[in-house]
C-alpha positions in Angstrom: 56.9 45.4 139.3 53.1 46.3 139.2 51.2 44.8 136.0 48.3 46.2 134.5 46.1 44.4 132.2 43.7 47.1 130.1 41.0 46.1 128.0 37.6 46.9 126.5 38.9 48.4 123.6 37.6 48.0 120.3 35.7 49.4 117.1 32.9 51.6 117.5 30.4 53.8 115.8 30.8 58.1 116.1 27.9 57.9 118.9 28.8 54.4 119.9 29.8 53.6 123.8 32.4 51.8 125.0 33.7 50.7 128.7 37.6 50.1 129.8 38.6 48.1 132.4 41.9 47.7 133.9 43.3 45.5 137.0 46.6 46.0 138.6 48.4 43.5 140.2 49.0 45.7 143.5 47.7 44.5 146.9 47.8 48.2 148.0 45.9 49.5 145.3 43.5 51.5 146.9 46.2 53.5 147.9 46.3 55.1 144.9 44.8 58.1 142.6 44.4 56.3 139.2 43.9 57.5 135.7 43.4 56.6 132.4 45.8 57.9 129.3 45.7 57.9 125.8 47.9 57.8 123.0 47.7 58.5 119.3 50.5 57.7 116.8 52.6 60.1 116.9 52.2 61.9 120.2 52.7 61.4 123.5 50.5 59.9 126.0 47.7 62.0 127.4 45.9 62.3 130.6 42.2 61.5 130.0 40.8 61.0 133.5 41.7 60.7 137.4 40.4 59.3 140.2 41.2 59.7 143.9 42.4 56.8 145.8 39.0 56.6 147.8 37.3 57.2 144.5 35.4 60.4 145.9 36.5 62.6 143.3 37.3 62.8 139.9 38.8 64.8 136.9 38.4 64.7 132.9 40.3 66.3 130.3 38.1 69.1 128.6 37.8 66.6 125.1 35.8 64.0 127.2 34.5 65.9 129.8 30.3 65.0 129.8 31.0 62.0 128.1 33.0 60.4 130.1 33.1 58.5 133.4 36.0 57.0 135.5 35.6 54.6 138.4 37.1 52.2 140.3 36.5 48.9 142.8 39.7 48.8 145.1 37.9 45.3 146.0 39.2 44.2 142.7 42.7 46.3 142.1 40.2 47.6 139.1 39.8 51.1 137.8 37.2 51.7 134.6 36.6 54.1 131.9 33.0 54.6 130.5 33.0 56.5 127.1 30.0 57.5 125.5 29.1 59.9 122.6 32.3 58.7 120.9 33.8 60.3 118.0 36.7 59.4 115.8 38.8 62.0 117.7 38.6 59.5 120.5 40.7 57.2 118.4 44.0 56.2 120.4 45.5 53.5 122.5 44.2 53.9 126.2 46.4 52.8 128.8 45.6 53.3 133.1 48.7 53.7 135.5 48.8 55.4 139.2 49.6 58.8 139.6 52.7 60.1 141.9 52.2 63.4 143.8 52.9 65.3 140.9 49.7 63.4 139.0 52.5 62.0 136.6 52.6 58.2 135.9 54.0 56.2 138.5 54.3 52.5 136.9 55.6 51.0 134.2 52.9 51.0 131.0 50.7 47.9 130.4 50.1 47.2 126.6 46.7 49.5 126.2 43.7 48.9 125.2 42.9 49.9 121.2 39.8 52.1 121.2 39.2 52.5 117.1 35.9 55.1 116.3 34.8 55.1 112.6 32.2 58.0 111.6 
């Protein structure tokens, strides 16, 4: 079973930055496209931001897009999530997992990371 251990989270200012960090306990990491999920009470998780295995390309959810950067260091099973320009909207429990061919989440969920935005 693959563990992932988010964090970074935290409380932040509307305009404030913030950066994510998560490291999965996966020798073969690198083989993977990774993202980076949220959650909000109430709803289900969404898909925030991909990466390709290699980390050549990337992909962000039109909320986040321009403020937002994903990347990873295979040397270190790690994948992050820069946010900048936050805003309370970006209040939500942010959790990483692999993706499966069909760019749905492949392991089982970690415990997130708390990002908490107060304007």
């Amino acid at each position: 079973q693959v563990h992932m251990e988010e964090s970074g989270g935290g409380l932040a200012q509307a305009g404030g930055s913030l950066t994510l960090s998560c490291v999965a306990s996966l020798q073969t990491f690198s083989l993977y496209p990774m993202a980076w999920f949220r959650q909000t009470p109430g709803y289900g998780r969404d898909i925030v931001a991909r990466i390709t295995s290699d980390g050549d390309t990337t992909d962000y959810a039109t909320s986040v897009k321009g403020r937002v950067k994903i990347s990873r260091e295979n040397f270190k099973n790690a994948v992050y999530l820069q946010m900048n320009n936050l805003n309370p909207e970006d209040t939500a429990v942010y959790y990483c997992n692999a993706l499966n061919t069909h760019h749905a989440p492949l392991w089982s969920w970690g415990q997130g990371t708390q990002i908490t935005v107060s304007s």
